[in-house]
N, C-alpha and C positions, 0 to 999 in steps of 0.2 A: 474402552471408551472411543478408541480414533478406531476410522475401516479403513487397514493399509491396502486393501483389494480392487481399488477405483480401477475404470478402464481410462484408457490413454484418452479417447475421444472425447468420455465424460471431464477426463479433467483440463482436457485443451476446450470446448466449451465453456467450462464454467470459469477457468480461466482469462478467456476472450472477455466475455460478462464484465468479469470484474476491471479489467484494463482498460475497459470502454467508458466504465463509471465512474476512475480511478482519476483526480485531478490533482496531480504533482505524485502523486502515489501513494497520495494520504488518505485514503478512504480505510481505514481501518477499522471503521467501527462495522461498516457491512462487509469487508475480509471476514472481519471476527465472526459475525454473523451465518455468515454461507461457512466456511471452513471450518469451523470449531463446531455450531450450535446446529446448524442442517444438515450438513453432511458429516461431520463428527469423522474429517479426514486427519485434523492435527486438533492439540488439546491450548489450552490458553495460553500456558507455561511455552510451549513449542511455537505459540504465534511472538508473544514477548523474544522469546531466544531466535527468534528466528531474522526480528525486525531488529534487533540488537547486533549482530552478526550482520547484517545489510548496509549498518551505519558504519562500522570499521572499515569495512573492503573497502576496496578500490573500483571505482565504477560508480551507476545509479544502487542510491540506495533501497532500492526495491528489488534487489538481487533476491530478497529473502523468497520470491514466487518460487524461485527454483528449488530451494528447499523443501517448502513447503508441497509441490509439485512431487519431489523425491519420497520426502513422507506417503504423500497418499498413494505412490502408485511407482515408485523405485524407478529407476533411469529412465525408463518411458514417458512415466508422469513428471517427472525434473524438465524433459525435455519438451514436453505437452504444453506445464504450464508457464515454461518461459518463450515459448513460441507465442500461444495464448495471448500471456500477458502484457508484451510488447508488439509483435508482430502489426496488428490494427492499426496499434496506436500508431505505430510507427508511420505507418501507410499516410494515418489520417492527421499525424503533424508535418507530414513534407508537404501534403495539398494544401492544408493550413498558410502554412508559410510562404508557397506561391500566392493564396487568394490574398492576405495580410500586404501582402503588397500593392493592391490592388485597393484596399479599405486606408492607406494612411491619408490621405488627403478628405477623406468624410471627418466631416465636423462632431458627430457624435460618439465617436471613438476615445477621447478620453472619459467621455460617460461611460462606457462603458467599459472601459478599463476601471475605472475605480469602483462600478457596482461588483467585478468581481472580486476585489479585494474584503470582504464582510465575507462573502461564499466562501475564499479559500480558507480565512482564520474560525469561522465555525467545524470547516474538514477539519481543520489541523488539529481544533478543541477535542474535537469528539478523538481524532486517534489518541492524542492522551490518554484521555480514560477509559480508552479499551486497551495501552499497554500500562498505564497504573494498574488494572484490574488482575493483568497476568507477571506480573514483576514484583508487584510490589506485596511479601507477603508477611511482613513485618517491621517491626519501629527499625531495625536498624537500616532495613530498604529504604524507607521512608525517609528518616535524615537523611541516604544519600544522594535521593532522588531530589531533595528538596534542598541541599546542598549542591549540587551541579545546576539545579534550575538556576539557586543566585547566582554562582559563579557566571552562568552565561548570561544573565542579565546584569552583570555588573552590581550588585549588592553588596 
């Protein structure tokens, strides 16, 4: 089902790709999309376990690239797609944060802080149900996927 055989390039590209699309690092559902379903480098179970494993460590929890990277293409690709997947981004939130300084005094800046608040909590929906899809594969996952949601909401 998955092709361990990706070349480095291939997955530092598609990596790039997806860091560039990736807001907070919750775009999950087009991870799933390109890494499971098109390129069929990791399988659903390995996206779940992977993003599961991201949330424990220490660091950004979007560590799971590196993994996933390692899957498709063994030390090379580990290293590809954690270049990839941060690298960019990186570049493009320090310019960010010089220009942001330059925009606080614009008046339509809390508009537009709060139009992206709807964009982020649709991302964050949809990766739910792309890692319910791969975690959850029975009632008893289910209670306790739905038992940690109360507990973090306070229920």
């Amino acid at each position: 089902m998955t092709d361990p055989g990706a070349s480095w390039p291939e997955i530092l590209l598609t990596f790039t790709r997806l860091g560039l699309i990736s807001f907070g690092g919750a775009n999950l559902a087009e991870i799933e999309r390109v890494l499971v379903g098109q390129r069929h480098w990791i399988t659903s179970e390995t996206l779940a376990s992977g993003f599961a494993l991201g949330q424990i460590m220490p660091g950004p929890n979007m560590l799971a690239m590196t993994h996933y990277g390692f899957a498709a293409g063994g030390w090379a690709g580990a290293a590809a797609a954690t270049l990839g997947f941060y690298g960019p981004t990186a570049l493009l939130s320090a310019a960010a944060a010089l220009a942001w300084r330059g925009l606080l005094r614009w008046k339509r800046l809390p508009s537009i802080r709060s139009a992206l608040l709807p964009l982020g909590g649709g991302v964050l929906l949809a990766g739910v149900l792309v890692l319910s899809r791969g975690s959850v594969q029975n009632v008893t996952g289910a209670v306790i996927g739905a038992a940690v949601l109360g507990a973090l909401i306070g229920l």
